[in-house]
C-alpha positions as a printed Julia matrix, in Angstrom:
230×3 Matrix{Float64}:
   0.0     0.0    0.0
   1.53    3.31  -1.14
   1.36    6.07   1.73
  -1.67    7.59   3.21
  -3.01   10.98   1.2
  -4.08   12.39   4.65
  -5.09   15.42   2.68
  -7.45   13.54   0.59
  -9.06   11.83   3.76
  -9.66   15.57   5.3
 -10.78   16.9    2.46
 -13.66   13.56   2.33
 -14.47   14.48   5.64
 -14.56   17.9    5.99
 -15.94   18.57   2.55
 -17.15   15.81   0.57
 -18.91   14.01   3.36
 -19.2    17.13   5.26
 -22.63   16.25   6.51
 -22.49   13.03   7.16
 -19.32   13.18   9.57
 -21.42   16.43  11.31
 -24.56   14.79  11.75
 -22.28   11.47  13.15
 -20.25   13.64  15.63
 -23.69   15.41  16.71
 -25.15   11.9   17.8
 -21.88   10.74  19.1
 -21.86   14.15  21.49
 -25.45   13.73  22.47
 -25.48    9.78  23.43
 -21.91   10.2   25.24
 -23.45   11.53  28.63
 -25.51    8.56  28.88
 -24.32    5.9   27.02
 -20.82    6.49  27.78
 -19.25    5.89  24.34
 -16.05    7.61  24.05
 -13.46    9.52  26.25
 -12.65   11.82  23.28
 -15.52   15.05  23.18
 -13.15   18.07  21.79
 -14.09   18.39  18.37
 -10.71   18.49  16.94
  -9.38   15.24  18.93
 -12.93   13.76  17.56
 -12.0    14.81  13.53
  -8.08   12.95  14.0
  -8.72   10.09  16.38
 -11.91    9.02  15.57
 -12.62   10.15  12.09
  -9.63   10.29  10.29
  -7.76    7.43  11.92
 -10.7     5.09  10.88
 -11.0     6.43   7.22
  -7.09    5.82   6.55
  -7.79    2.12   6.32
 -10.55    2.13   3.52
  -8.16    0.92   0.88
  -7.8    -2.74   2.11
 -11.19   -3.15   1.59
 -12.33   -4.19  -1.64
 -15.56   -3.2   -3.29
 -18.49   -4.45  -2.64
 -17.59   -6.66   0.49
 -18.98   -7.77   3.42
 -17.04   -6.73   6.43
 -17.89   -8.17  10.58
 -16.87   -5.19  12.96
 -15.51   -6.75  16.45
 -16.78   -4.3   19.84
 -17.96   -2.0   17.89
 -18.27    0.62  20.93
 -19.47    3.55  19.47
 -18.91    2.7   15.49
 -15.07    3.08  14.81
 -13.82    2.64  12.42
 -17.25    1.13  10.96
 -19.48    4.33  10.65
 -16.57    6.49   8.96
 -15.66    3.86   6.6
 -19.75    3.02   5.56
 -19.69    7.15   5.07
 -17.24    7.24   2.55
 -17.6     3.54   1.34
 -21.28    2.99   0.88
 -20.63    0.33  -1.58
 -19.41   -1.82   1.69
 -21.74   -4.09   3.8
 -20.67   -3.76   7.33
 -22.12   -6.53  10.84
 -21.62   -4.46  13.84
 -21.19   -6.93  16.69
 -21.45   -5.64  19.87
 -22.05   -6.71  24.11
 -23.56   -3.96  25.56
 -26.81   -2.96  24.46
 -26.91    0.26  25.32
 -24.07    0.8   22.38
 -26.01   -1.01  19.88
 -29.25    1.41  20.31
 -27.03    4.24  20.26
 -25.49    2.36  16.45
 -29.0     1.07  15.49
 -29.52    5.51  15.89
 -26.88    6.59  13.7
 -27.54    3.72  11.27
 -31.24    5.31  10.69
 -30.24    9.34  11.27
 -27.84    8.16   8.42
 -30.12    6.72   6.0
 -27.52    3.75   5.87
 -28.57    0.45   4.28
 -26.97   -2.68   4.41
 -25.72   -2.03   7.76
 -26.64   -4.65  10.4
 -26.02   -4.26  14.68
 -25.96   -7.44  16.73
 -25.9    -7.82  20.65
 -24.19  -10.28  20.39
 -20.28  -11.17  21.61
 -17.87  -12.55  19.13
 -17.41  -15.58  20.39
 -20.81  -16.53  20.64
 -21.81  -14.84  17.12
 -18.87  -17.05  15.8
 -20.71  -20.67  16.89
 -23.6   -19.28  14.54
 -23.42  -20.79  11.35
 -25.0   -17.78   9.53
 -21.93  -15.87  11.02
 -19.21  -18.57  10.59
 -16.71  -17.92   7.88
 -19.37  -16.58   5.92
 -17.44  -12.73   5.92
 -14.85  -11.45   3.42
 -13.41   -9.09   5.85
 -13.2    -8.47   9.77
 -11.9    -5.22  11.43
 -11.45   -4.15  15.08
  -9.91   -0.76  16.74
  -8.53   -1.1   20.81
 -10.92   -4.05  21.17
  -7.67   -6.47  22.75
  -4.06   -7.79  22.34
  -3.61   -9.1   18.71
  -2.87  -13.02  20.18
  -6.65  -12.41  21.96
  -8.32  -10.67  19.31
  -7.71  -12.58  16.48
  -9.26  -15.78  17.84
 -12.22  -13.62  17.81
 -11.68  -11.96  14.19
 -10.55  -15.18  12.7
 -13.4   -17.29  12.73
 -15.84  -14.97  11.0
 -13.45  -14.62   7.85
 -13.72  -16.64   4.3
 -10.65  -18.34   3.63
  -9.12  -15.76   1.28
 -10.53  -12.8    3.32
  -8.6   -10.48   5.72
  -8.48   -9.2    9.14
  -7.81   -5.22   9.12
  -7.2    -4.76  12.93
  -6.39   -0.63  13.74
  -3.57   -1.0   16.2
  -1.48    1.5   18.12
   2.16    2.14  17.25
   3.46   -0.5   18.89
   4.06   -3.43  16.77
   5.2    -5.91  18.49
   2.37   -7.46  19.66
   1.3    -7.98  15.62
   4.78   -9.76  15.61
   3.84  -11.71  18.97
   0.81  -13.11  17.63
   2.44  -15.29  14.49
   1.56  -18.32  16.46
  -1.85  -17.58  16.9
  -2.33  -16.53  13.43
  -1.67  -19.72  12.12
  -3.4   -22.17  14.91
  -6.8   -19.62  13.63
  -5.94  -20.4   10.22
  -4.32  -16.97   9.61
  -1.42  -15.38   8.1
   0.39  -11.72   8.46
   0.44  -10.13   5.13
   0.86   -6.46   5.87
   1.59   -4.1    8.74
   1.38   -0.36   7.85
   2.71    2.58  10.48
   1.63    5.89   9.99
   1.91    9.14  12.54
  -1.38   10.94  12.51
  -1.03   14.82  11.43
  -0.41   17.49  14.15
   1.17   14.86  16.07
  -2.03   13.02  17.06
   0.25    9.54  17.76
   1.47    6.56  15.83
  -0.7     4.28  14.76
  -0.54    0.99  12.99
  -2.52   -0.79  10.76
  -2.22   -5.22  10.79
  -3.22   -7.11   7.46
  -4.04  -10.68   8.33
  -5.07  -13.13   6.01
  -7.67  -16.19   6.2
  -5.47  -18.97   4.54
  -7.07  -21.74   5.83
 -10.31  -23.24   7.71
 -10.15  -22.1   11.28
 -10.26  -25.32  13.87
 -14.26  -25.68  15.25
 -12.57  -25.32  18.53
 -11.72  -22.13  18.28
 -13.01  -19.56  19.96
 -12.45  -21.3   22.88
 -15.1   -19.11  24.85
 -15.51  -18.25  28.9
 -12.61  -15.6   28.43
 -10.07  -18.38  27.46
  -9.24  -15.78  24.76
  -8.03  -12.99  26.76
  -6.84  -15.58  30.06
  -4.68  -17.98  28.36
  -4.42  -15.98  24.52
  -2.63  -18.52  21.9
């Protein structure tokens, strides 16, 4: 992947997709006193943390895919990317309820279609067969430890499809996690640093791909995942 056009992104979100993003960080503002879905409530912090660190990913995606979103929280990087990539299909999975009315709000403020939330955790919605390797792609952001959550992202996945996982700068724990890779049937392809602008941090994006079935056993369940991680 060539380097991130940050200038393109801001120009998408601040322009382009201007109302959109407004209308998103409006809800996201109003919920946050009582559903308690993000840290981040100065409107700059909100445009390079939230917004623009989730669009910077939208190129590993190809068109027209299906895509599982892991703890979805309060929609990143889900909602940005279904903004500027309508053509996507995304499955919000998430454990606490009051998250998923605040997603099932934006999903309808936003006119989005083909945009599904799920109470649901991933290692149950994973022993569904409608859910079961039946995805192209799977994408989380500060959800767990890559050896943790990729027995979670895994499993959804189509052998041949890829786990996009927003991480930190810190790669070592992408490196770490080779073993559990390929006990889920996985493989690294690609990791990608970039530094936000106006130093907003390092962050990292990890390119795993689905090469084979993943083992029935896993996920293991009962917090095995995060306990005793692969």
């Amino acid at each position: 992947m060539e380097k991130i056009d940050f200038e393109k992104y801001e120009y998408i979100i601040k322009e382009e997709r201007k109302k959109e993003f407004e209308e998103y960080e409006k809800l996201l503002l109003d919920y946050n006193s009582r559903y308690n879905l993000t840290t981040i409530t100065e409107k700059k912090d909100i445009f390079y943390k939230h917004f623009l660190d989730s669009v910077v990913g939208e190129s590993f995606f190809l068109e027209e895919k299906s895509v599982a979103e892991i703890g979805s929280g309060a929609g990143f990087p889900s909602i940005p990317l279904k903004i500027i990539r309508p053509d996507l299909s995304f499955s919000l999975f998430e454990s606490v309820g009051k998250k998923c009315e605040f997603l099932r709000v934006v999903v309808e403020k936003l006119g989005f279609s083909n945009m599904y939330i799920y109470n649901l955790r991933a290692e149950d919605a994973t022993r569904k067969e409608e859910f079961r390797e039946k995805f192209d792609f799977t994408t989380a952001r500060a959800v767990a430890r890559m050896n943790s959550l990729s027995e979670y992202a895994l499993p959804f996945i189509k052998v041949g499809g890829k786990f996009i996982a927003y991480k930190s700068g810190e790669k070592e724990e992408i490196y770490e996690a080779d073993s559990a890779y390929k006990a889920l049937g996985g493989k690294r392809e690609e990791i990608l640093s970039y530094s936000l602008p106006e130093n907003y941090g390092d962050r990292t994006l990890a390119v795993i791909k689905k090469v084979s079935l993943t083992p029935n056993k896993y996920p293991r369940g009962q917090g095995k995942e995060r306990k005793s991680p692969l």
